[in-house]
C-alpha positions as CSV (number, residue, x, y, z in Angstrom):
1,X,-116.3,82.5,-18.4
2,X,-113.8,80.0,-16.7
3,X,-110.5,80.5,-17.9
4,X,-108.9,79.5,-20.9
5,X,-106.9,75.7,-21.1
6,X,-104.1,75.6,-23.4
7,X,-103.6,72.3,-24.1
8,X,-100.3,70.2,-25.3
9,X,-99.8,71.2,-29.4
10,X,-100.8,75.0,-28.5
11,X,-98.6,78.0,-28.4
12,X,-96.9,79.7,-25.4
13,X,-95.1,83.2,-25.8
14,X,-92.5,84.2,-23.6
15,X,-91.5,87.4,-22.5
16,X,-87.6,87.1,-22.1
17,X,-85.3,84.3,-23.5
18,X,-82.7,84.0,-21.3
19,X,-81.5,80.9,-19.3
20,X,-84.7,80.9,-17.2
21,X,-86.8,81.2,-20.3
22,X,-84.4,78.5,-22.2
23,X,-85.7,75.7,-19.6
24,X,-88.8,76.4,-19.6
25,X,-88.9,76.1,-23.3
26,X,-87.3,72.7,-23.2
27,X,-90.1,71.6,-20.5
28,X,-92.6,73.0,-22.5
29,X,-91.2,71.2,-26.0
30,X,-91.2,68.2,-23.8
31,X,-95.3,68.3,-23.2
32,X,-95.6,69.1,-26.9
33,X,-96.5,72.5,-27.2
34,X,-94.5,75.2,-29.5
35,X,-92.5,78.0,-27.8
36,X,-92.0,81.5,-28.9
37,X,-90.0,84.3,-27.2
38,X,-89.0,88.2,-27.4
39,X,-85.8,89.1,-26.1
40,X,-83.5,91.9,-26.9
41,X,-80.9,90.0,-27.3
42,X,-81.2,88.4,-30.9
43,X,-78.4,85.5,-29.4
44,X,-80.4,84.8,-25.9
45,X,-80.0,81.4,-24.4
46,X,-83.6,80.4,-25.6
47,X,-83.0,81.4,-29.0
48,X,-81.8,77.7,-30.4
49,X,-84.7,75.9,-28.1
50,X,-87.8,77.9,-29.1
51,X,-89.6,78.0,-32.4
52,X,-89.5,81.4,-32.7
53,X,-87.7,83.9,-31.3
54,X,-88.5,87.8,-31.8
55,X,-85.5,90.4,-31.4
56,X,-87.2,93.5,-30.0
57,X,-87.0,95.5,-26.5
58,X,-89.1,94.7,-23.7
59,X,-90.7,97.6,-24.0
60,X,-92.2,97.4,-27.8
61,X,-95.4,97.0,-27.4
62,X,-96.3,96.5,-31.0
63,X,-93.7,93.5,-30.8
64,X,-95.2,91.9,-28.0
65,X,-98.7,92.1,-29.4
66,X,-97.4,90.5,-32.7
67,X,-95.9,88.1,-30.1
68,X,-99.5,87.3,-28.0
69,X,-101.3,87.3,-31.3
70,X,-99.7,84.0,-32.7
71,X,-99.6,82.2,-29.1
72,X,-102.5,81.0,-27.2
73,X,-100.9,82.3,-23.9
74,X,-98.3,84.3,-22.8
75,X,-95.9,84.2,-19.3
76,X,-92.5,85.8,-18.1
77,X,-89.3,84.7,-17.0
78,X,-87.9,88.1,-16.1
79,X,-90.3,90.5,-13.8
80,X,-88.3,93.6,-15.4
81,X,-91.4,94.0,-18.4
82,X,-92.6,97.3,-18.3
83,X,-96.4,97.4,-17.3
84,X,-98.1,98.8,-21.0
85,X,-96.4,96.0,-22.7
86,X,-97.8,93.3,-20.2
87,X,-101.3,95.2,-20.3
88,X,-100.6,95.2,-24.4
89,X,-100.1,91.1,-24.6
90,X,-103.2,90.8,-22.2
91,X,-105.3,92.2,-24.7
92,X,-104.8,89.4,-27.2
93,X,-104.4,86.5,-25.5
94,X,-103.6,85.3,-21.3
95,X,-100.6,87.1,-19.8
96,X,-99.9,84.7,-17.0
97,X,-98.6,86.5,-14.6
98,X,-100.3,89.2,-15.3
99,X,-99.5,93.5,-15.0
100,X,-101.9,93.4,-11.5
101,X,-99.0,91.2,-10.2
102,X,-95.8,92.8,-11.5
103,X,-97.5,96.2,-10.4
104,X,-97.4,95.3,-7.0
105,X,-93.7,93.0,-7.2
106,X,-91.6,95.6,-9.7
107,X,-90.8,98.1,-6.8
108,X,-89.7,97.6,-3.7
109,X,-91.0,100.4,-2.2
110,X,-94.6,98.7,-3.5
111,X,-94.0,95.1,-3.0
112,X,-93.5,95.9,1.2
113,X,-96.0,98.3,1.5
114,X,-98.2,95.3,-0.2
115,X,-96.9,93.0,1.9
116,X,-97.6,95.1,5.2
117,X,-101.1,95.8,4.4
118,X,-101.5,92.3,4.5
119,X,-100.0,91.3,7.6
120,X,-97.3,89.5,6.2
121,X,-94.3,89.7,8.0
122,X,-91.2,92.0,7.6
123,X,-87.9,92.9,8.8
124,X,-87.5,97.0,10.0
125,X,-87.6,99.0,6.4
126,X,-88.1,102.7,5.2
127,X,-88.4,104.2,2.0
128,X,-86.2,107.3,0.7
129,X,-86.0,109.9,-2.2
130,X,-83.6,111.3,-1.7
131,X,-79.6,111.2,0.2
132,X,-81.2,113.0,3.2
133,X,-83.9,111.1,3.2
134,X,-81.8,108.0,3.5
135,X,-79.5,109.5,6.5
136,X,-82.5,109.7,8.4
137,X,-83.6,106.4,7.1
138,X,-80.6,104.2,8.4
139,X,-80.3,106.2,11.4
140,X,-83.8,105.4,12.3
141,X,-82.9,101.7,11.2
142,X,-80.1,101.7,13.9
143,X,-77.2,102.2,11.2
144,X,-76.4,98.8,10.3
145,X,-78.7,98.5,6.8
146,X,-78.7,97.4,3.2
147,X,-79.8,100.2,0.2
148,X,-81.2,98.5,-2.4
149,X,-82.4,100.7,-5.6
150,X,-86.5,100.5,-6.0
151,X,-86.3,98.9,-9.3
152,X,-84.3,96.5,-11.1
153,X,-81.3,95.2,-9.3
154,X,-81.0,91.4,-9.9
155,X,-78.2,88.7,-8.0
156,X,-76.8,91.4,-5.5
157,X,-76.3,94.3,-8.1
158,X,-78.8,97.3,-7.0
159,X,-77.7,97.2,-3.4
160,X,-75.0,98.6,-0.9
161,X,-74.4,97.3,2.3
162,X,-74.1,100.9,5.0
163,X,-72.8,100.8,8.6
164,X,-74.0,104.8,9.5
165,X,-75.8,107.2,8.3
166,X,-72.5,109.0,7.4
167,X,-72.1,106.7,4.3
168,X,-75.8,107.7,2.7
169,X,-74.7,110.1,0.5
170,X,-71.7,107.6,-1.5
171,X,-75.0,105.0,-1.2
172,X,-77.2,107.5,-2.9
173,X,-74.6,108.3,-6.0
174,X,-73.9,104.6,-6.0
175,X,-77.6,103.9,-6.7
176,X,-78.1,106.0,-9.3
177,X,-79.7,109.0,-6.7
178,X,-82.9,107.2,-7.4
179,X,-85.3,105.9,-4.9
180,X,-84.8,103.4,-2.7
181,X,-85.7,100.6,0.0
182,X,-83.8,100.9,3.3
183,X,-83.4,97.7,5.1
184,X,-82.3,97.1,8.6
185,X,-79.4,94.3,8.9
186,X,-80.8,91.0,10.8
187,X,-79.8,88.1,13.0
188,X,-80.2,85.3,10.2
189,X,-79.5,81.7,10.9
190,X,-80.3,81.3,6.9
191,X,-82.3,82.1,4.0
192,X,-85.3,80.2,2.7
193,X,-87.0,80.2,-0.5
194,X,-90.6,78.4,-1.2
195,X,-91.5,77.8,-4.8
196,X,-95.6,78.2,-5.3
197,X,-97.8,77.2,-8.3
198,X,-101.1,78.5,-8.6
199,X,-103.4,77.6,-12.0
200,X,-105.8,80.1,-13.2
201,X,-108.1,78.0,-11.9
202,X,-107.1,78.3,-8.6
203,X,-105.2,75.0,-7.9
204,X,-102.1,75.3,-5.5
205,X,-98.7,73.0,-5.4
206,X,-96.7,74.2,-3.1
207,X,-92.6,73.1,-2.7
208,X,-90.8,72.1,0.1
209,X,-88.4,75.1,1.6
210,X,-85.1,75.3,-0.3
211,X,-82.0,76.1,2.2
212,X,-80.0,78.7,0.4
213,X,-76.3,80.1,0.5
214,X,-75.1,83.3,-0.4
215,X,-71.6,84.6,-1.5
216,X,-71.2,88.0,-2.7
217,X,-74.8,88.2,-2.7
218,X,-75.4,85.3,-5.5
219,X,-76.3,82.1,-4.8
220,X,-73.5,79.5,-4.7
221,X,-75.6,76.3,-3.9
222,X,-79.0,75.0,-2.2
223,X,-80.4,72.7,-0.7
224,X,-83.6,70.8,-1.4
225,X,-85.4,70.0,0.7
226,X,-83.7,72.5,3.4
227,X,-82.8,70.6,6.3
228,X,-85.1,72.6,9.0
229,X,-87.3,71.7,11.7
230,X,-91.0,70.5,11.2
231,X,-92.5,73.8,12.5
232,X,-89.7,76.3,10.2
233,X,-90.8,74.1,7.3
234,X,-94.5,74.5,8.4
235,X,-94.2,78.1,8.8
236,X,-92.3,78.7,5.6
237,X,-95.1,76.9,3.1
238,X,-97.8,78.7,4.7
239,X,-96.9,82.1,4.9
240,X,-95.8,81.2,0.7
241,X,-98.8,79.7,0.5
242,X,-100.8,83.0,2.0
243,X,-98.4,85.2,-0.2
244,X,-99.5,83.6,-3.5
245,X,-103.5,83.1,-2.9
246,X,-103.6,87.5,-1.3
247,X,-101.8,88.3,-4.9
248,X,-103.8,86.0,-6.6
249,X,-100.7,85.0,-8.6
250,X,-101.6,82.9,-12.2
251,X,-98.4,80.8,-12.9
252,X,-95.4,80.5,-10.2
253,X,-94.2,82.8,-7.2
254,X,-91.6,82.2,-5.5
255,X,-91.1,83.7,-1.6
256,X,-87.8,84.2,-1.0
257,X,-87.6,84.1,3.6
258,X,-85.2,84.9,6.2
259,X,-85.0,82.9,9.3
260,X,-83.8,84.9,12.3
261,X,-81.9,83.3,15.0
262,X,-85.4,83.6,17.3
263,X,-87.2,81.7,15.1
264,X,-88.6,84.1,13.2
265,X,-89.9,83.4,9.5
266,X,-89.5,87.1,7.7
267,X,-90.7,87.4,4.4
268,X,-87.8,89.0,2.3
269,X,-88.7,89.2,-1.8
270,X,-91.4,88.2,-4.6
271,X,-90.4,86.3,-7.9
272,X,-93.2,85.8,-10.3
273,X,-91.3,83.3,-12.3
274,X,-89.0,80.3,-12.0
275,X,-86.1,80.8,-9.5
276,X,-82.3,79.7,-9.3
277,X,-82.4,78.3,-5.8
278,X,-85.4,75.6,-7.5
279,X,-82.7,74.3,-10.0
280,X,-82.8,71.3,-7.9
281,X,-86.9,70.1,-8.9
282,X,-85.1,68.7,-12.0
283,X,-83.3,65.7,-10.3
284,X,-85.0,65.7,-7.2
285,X,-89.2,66.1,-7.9
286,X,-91.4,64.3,-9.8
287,X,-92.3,67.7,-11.9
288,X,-89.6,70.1,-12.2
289,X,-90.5,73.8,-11.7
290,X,-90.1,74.8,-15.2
291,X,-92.9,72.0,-16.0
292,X,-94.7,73.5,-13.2
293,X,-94.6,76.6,-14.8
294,X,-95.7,75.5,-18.1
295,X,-99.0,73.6,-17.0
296,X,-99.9,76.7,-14.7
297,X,-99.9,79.0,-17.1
298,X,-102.0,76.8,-19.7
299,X,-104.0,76.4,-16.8
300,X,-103.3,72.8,-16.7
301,X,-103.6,70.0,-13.6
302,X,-100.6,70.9,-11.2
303,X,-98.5,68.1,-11.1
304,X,-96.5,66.3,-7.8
305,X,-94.0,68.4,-6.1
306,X,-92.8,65.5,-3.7
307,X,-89.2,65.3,-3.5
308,X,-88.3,62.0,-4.5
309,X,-84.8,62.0,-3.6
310,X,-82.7,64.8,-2.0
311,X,-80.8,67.1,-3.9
312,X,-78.6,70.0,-4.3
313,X,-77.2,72.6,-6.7
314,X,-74.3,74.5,-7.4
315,X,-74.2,77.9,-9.6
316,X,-71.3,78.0,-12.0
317,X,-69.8,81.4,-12.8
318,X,-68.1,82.3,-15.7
319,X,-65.2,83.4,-13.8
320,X,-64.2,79.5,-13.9
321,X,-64.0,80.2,-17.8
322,X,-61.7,82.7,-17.1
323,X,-59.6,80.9,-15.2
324,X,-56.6,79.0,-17.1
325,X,-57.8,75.9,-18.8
326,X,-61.4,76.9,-18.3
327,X,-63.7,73.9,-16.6
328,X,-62.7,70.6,-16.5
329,X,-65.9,68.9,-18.0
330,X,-64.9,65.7,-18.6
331,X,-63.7,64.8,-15.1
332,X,-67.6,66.0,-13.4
333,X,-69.6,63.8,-16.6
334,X,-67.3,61.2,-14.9
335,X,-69.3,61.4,-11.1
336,X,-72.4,59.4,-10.5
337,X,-75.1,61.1,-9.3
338,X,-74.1,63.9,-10.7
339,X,-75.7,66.2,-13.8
340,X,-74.0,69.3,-15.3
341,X,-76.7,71.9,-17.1
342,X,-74.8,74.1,-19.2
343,X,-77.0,77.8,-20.7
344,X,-75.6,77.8,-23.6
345,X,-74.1,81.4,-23.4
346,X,-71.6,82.0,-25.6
347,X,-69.5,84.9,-23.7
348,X,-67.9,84.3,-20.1
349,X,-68.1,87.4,-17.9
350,X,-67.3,87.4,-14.0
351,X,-70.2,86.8,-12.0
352,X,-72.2,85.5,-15.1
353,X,-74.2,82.3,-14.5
354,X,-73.6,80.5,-17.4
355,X,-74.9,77.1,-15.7
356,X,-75.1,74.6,-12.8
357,X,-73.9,71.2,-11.2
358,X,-76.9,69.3,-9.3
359,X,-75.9,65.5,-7.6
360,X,-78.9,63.6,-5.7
361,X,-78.0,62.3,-2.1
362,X,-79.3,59.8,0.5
363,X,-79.8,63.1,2.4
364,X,-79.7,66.8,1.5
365,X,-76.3,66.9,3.5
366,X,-75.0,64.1,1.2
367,X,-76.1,66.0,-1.9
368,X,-74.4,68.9,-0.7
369,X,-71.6,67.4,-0.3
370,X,-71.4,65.3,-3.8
371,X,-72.6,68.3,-5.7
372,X,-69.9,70.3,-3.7
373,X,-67.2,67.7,-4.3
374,X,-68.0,68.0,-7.9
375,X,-67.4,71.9,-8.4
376,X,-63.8,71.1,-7.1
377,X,-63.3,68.2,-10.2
378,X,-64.3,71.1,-12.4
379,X,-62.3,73.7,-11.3
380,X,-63.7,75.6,-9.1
């Protein structure tokens, strides 16, 4: 039986309403179809877009079954669902992605071992259970390494950066002394994402490489598309490209890269879900990846992902809400070229996203540099 089409006036569920969850709604509003959610929070950011929106924990499986039997198909915007209640929806109605791919992506540990089997390339990495375990784990790494906990951990939290083997034990307690992924420290010259689309079907989009910065492990801004050479480019989609057909991935995956100093292309994480550093397909591609995520998963024709026009984006924390006078908002809504996307959340916390700047350029430089020029009028 070929799979099931979900066309425009149907019913998507989503599991997880938060500011991922809250665009995708509005994308899939915009194609006419009607939008439910569960989310534990009963004030998520989705919770004024969607047309229902079911307070429960991601791990009520009666919930979520209530959930996939109103909606003609189901998807994610947060891989932390535990596997029975992804198995649960699937019984009713299409859970796209489905628990095959978030059994392999959930835990570290899993998700390189996965990766390995398949020839896909990795930096140096060990797994450990426990603080001696991890000694010899960074010591065999050559000291220099980042700990990041097995599960969970989301925009830097779940990690510690280790110089020795002398510091496992504090990294062990910090972690919650639960398994974890040792990773050796590399020469990067950047970081690399590649956002890929894949229908039930089997149709394939793949985005161009976004160009990604870091600070305090969170992205502050991107580039798209990243200003690389021909080859890194090449390199980058196809490896993404390889990831997403070898896990057979129904809706998005997004392959977050390192690229070393030699040249390298590393593969570095899995998102089965729309991603931050892809902000940017709003302004600057013909389909945004939160439509993109909506036709995959109603197993829908893929639509363009040429980059008309260059763009960039810049996260927004809430510690500029904190800061006296808060954002300026009416000095940035005063740039051309320039768009402010706010997630509607309603408390500030430091290191919150609570939205983003994205500006257009002749050139992703120029973006950069308007969208950059714009976080200063606000306040940042």
């Amino acid at each position: 039986m070929s799979p099931r089409v979900v066309l425009p006036g149907g019913t998507i569920g989503m599991l997880g309403g938060g500011q991922l969850g809250r665009m995708m709604a509005l994308a899939a509003r915009t194609l006419g179809f009607q939008v439910q959610a569960l989310d534990p929070d009963a004030d998520c950011p989705a919770h004024s877009v969607v047309d229902r929106c079911v307070t429960a924990s991601f791990g009520d499986t009666a919930a979520a079954e209530a959930l996939a039997r109103a909606c003609d198909t189901v998807t994610l915007e947060i891989e932390k669902i535990p596997l029975p209640t992804l198995e649960a929806v699937a019984r009713h109605t299409p859970m796209r992605p489905g628990a095959d791919v978030l059994r392999v992506i959930q835990h570290r540990g899993r998700q390189k071992g996965w990766l390995a089997k398949g020839g896909f390339p990795l930096g140096p990495w060990r797994e450990a259970h426990s603080a001696v375990e991890l000694a010899e784990a960074i010591q065999a790494l050559g000291g220099r390494c980042f700990v990041k906990s097995s599960e969970g951990g989301y925009d830097g939290r779940g990690q510690v950066e280790v110089t020795s083997a002398a510091e496992a034990a504090q990294a062990w307690r910090e972690l919650g002394e639960r398994s974890v992924v040792v990773e050796a420290a590399l020469a990067l010259q950047s970081e690399l994402s590649v956002l890929v689309a894949r229908s039930p079907h089997g149709e394939v989009a793949v985005y161009p490489p976004a160009f990604n910065h870091h600070e305090e492990r969170i992205l502050a801004w991107s580039l798209l598309p990243g200003p690389l050479p021909p080859a890194v480019l090449n390199k980058a989609t196809e490896l993404a490209r390889g990831v997403t057909e070898s896990l057979q991935v129904e809706g998005l995956l997004v392959i977050e890269l390192f690229l070393l100093k030699d040249g390298s292309v590393l593969v570095n994480e899995l998102a089965p879900r729309p991603h931050n550093s892809f902000h940017s397909t709003e302004v600057a591609c013909l389909t945004s990846q939160f439509e993109q995520a909506v036709r995959a998963v109603c197993n829908l024709p893929l639509g363009s992902v040429e980059v008309v026009r260059p763009a960039a984006i810049v996260n927004l924390l809430g510690d500029l809400w904190l800061k006296d006078g808060g954002p300026r908002f009416q000095e940035v809504l005063a740039m051309p070229g320039v768009r402010l996307h706010l997630y509607g959340k309603r408390e500030a916390r430091k290191g919150r996203k609570m939205g983003h700047l994205s500006a257009v350029g002749s050139s992703p430089e120029d973006a950069l540099a308007r969208v950059q020029a714009a976080a200063t009028a606000l306040g940042m």
